[in-house]
N, C-alpha and C positions, 0 to 999 in steps of 0.2 A: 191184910196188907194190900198198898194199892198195888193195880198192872205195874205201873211205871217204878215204881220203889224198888220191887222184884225184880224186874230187868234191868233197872241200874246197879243194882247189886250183885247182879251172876255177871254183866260186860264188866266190873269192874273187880274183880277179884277172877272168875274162870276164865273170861275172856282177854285177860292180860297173859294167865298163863296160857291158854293154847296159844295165842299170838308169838310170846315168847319159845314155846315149843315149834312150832311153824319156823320162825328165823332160824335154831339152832337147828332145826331139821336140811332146811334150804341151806344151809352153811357148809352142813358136811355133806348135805348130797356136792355142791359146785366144788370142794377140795377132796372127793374120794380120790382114791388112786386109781391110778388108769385113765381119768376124763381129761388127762391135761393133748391128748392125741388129737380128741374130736372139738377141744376148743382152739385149737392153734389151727386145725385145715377148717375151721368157722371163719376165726379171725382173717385168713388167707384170701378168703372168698374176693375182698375187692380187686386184686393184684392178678385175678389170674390169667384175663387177659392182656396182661402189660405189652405182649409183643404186637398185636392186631386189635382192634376193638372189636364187639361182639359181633356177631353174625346176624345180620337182619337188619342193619341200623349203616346209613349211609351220615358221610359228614356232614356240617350246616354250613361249611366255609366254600 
């Protein structure tokens, strides 16, 4: 059998299933319980200096 024949047929039948294992793996790791705390103070991150802007950084106006 040639190189090439061989390896289009393990990406094309194994490699679809770990692919698809990989997605359903990323799937429930992003929806466990409990991670919804550390994506909401993630999500947060632009806002948090809403009252002063950052520290080190003078205005351009």
């Amino acid at each position: 059998m040639e190189t090439y024949s061989l390896l289009r047929e393990i990406a094309g039948s194994w490699g679809l299933l770990m692919l698809a294992a990989f997605f359903v793996g990323a799937v429930i790791w992003a929806f466990r319980p409990g991670s919804g705390a550390s994506y909401r103070d993630t999500a947060n991150i632009p806002f948090r200096n809403e009252d002063r802007p950052a520290a080190g950084r003078e205005a351009d106006e």
